[in-house]
C-alpha positions in Angstrom: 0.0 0.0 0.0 1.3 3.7 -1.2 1.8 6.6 1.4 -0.8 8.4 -0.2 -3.2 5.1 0.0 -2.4 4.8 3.9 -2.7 8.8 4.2 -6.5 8.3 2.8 -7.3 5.3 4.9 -6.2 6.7 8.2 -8.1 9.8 7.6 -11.4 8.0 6.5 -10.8 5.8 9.7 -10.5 8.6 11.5 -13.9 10.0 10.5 -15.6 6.8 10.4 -14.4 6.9 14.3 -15.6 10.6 14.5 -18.6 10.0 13.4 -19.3 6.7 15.4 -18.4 8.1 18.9 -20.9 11.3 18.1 -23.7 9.4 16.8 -23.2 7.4 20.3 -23.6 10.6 22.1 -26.5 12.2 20.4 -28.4 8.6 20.6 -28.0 8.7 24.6 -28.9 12.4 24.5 -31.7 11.4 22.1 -32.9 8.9 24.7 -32.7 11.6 27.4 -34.9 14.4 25.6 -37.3 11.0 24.6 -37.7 10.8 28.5 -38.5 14.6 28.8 -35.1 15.4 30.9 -32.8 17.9 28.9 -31.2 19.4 31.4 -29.2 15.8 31.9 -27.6 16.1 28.1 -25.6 19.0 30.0 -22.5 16.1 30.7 -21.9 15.8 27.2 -21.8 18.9 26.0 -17.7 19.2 26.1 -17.2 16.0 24.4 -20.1 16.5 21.4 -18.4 20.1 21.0 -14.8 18.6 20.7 -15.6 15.8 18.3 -18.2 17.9 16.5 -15.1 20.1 15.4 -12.6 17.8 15.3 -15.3 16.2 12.7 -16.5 19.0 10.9 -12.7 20.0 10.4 -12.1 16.6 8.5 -15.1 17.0 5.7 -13.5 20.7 5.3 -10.1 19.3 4.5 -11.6 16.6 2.6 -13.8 19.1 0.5 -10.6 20.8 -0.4 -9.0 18.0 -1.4 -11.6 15.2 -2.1 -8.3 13.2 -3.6 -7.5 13.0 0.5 -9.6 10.1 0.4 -9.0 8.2 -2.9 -6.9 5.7 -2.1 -9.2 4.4 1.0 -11.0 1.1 0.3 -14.2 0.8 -1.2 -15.4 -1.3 1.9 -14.4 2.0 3.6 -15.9 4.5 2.0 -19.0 2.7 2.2 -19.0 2.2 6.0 -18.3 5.8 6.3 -21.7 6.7 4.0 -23.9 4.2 6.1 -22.5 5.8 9.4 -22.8 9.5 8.2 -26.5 8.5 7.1 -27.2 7.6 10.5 -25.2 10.0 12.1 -27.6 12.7 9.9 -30.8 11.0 10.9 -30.2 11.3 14.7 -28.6 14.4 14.2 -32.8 15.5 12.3 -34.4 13.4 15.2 -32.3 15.6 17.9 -33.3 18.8 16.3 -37.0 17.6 16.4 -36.6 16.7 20.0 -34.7 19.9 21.3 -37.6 22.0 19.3 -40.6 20.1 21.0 -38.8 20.6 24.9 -38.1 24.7 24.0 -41.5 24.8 22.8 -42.8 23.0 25.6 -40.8 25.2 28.2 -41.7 28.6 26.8 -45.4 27.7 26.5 -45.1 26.5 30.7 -43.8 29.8 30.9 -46.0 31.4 29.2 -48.6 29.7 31.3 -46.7 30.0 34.1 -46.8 34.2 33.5 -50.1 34.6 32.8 -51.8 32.8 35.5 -49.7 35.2 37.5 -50.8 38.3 35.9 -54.6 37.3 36.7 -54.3 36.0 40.5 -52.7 39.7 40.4 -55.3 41.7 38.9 -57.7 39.2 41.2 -56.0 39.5 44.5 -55.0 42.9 44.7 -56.9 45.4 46.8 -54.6 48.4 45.6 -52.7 49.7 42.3 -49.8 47.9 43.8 -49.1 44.7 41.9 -46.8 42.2 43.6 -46.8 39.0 41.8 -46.7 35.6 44.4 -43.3 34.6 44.0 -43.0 31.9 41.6 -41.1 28.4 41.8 -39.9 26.5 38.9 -38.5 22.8 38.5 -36.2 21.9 35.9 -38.6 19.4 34.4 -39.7 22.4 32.1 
């Protein structure tokens, strides 16, 4: 095997690893949001961002030079397509999820706001409004 051939196959091995260890991550996120608790994707926040640019760094270089890759194995470059279809689909799937628990929180809170602007106007005797003070969980 040529330099250049074991230059491609390292690289597409490394994003075929790139790719694997944050589709892992965004599946057990996934599963998290699924089970309506966001705030405990916060842990793997540090690791997603370092492989996310660690991984969006290798398809930049490779769209430079798409030759980067030309000597890697068919078997290869097909493994990496299958994965980065996958990856893509979680990646949609988290989206989804992330929009449904904002929407979810901000309509709470909206909720949450109005109900105290009417036990105001309800409850107070004078022009002063005070608002009960409010507690939140993080459920939300």
């Amino acid at each position: 095997m040529t330099d250049t051939a074991l230059d491609a196959t390292t690289r597409v091995k490394t994003l075929i690893a790139l790719t694997e260890e944050l589709t892992s991550i965004i599946i057990q996120e996934n599963e998290l949001l699924t089970e309506r608790r966001p705030q405990a994707i916060a842990p793997f926040q540090n690791d997603k961002a370092r492989l996310a640019a660690a991984y969006a760094q290798s398809i930049r270089e490779i769209a430079i030079d798409r030759m980067s890759v030309a000597g890697a194995s068919d078997t290869l470059m097909s493994k990496l397509r299958d994965l980065t279809k996958t990856f893509e689909h979680r990646a949609a799937e988290q989206r989804a999820l992330l929009d449904g628990a904002r929407q979810a929180a901000e309509g709470v809170l909206k909720a949450v706001a109005s109900e105290a602007g009417d036990r105001d106007d309800r409850y107070s005797s004078d022009k002063r409004r005070t608002a009960p003070p409010l507690v939140l969980d993080q459920r939300a």
